[in-house]
KOLFITI-373215 format. One record per residue (C-alpha): residue number from 1; residue in one letter; x, y, z. Coordinates in pm, whole numbers, plus 50000, padded with zeros to 5 digits. Example, Ala and Ser with C-alpha at 12.3 -4.5 7.8 and 13.67 -1.06 7.14 Angstrom:
2
[1,'a',[51230,49550,50780]]
[2,'s',[51367,49894,50714]]
***
This chain:
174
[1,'x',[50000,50000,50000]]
[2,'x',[50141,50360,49898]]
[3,'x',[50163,50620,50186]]
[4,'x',[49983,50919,50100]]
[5,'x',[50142,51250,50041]]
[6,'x',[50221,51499,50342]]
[7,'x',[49960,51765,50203]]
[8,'x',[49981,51986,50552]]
[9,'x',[50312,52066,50362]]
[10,'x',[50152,52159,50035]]
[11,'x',[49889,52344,50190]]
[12,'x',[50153,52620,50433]]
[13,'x',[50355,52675,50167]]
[14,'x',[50033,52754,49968]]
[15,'x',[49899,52976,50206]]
[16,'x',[50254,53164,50200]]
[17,'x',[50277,53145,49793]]
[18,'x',[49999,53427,49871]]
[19,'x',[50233,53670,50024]]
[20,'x',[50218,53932,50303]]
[21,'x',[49864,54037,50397]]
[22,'x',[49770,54362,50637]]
[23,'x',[49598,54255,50979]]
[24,'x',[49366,54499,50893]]
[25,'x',[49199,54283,50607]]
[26,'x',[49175,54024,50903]]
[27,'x',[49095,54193,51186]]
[28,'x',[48752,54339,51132]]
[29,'x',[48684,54002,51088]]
[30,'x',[48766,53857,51374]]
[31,'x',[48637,54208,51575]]
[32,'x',[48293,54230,51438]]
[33,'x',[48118,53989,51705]]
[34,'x',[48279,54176,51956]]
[35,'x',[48204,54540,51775]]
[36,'x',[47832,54427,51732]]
[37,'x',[47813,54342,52098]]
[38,'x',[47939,54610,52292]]
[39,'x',[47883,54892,52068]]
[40,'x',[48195,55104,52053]]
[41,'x',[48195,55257,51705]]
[42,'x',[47804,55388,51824]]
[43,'x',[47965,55600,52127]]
[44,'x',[48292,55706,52018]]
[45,'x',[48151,55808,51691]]
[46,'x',[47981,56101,51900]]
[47,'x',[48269,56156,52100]]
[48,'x',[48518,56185,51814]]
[49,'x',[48294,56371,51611]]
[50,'x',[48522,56747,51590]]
[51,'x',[48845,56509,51547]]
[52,'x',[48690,56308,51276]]
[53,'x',[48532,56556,51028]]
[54,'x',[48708,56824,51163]]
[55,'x',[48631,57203,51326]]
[56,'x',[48426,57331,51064]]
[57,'x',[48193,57047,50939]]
[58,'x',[48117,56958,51357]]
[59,'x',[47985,57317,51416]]
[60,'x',[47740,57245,51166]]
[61,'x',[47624,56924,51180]]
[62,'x',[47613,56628,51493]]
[63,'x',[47567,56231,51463]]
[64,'x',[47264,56161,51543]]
[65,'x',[47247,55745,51558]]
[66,'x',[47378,55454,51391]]
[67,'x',[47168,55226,51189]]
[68,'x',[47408,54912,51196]]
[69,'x',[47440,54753,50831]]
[70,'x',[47485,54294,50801]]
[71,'x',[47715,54207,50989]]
[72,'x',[47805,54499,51207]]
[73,'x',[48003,54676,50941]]
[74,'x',[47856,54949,50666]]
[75,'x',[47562,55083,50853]]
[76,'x',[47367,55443,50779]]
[77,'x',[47496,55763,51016]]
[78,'x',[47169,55985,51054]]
[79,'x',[47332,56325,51072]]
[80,'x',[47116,56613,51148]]
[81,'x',[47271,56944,50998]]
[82,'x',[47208,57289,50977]]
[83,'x',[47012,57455,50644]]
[84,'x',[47274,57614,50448]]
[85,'x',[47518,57329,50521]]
[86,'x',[47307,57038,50381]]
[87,'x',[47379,57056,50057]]
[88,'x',[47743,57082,50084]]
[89,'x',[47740,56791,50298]]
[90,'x',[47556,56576,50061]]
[91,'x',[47842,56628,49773]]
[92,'x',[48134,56565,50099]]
[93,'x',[47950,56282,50161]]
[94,'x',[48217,56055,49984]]
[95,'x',[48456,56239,50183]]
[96,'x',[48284,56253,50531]]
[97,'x',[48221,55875,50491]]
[98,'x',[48620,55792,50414]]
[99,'x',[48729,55990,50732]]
[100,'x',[48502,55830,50991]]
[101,'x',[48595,55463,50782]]
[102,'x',[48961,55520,50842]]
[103,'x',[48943,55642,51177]]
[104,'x',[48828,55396,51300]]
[105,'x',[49009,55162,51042]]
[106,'x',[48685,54984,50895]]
[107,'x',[48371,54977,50673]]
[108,'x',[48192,55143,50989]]
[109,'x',[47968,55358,50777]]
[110,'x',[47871,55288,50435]]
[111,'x',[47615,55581,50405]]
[112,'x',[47465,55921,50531]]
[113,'x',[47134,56018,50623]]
[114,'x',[47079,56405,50629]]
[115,'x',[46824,56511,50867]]
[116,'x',[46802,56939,50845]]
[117,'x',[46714,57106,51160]]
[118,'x',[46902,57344,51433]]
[119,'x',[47143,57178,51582]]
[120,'x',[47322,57281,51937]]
[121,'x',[47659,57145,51975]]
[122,'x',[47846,57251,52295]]
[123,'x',[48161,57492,52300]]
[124,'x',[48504,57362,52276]]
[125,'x',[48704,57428,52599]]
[126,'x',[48940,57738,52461]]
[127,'x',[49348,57700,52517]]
[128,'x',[49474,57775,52830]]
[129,'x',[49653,58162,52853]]
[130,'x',[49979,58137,52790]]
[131,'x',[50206,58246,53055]]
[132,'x',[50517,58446,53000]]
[133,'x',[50808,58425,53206]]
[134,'x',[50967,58775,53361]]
[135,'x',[51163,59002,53183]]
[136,'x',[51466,58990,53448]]
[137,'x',[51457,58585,53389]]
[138,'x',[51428,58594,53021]]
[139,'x',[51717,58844,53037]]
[140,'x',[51952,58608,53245]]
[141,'x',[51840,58381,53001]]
[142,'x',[51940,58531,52723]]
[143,'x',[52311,58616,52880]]
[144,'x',[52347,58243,52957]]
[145,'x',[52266,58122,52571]]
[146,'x',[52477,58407,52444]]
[147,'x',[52773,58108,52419]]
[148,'x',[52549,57866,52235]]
[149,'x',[52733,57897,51855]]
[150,'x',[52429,57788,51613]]
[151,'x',[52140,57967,51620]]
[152,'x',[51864,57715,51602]]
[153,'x',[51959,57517,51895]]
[154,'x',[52028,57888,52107]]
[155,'x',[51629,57937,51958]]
[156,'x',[51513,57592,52086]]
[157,'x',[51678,57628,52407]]
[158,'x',[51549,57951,52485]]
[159,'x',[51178,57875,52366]]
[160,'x',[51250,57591,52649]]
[161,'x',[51384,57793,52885]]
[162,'x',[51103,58057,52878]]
[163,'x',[50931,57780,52874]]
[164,'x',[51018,57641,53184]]
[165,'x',[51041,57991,53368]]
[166,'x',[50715,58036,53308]]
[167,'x',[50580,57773,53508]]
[168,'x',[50775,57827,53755]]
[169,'x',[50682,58155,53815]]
[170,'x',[50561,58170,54241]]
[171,'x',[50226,58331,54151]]
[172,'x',[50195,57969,53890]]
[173,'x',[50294,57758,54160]]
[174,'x',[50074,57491,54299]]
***
């Protein structure tokens, strides 16, 4: 009786002959029971909203909900948006769509849903003041980089140093 061939051989080096693949092509695969189950894309989608389409688009327009597509992935964003704004919106909504599908790094959206109306979206905490060190410090400063040779490291260190005396000014301190 002939022994049969070793096919589990065959069969890795066939898998290999394929070449390199991204774990991305994989792994929304493998994540979708677990994306469909808990729900994260549905509440970071509102909470990422100025980072994803960016300053401009999120003072106009707010997520709404999520209408999940088969299998978790490609659903419908309702999006309710300001008059003057909806029409631009529909024409960036090739755009719009790409952004939130690479932030989060899969088919999470496959589709808008425009819904006009006023929308309310709360203010953006402004920067913090920036605080400027004293001139008396900035001008010791300034004497002790005077021996620094090249001028874009003398820059960097003082932007550092000002920097630095800045916050540790005794009306900053903690």
């Amino acid at each position: 009786m002939a022994a049969k061939p070793d096919n589990k051989k065959n069969k890795r080096t066939s898998k290999r002959a394929g070449g390199l693949r991204a774990i991305g092509a994989d792994s929304a695969r493998a994540t979708a029971p677990i994306r469909r189950k808990r729900g994260f894309f549905e509440a970071s989608v509102f909470s990422d909203w100025h980072d994803i389409v960016g300053d401009d688009l999120a003072s106009q327009c707010v997520p709404m909900r999520l209408v999940r597509g088969p299998e978790g992935e490609g659903g419908t964003l309702h999006v309710k948006v300001t008059g003057p704004l909806a029409l631009e919106l529909q024409h960036l909504e090739p755009q719009v769509i790409e952004r939130i599908n690479s932030y989060y790094g899969y088919r999470a959206v496959a589709g808008l849903r425009l819904h006009q109306g006023p929308i309310s979206v709360p203010e953006r905490p402004k920067p913090a003041e920036t605080v400027h060190a004293d001139a008396a410090d900035m001008a010791q400063l300034d004497e002790n980089l005077n021996a620094v040779d090249d001028p874009e490291l003398r820059r960097a260190l003082r932007d550092f140093g000002e920097s630095v005396l800045a916050h540790n000014k005794p009306d900053n301190a903690k």
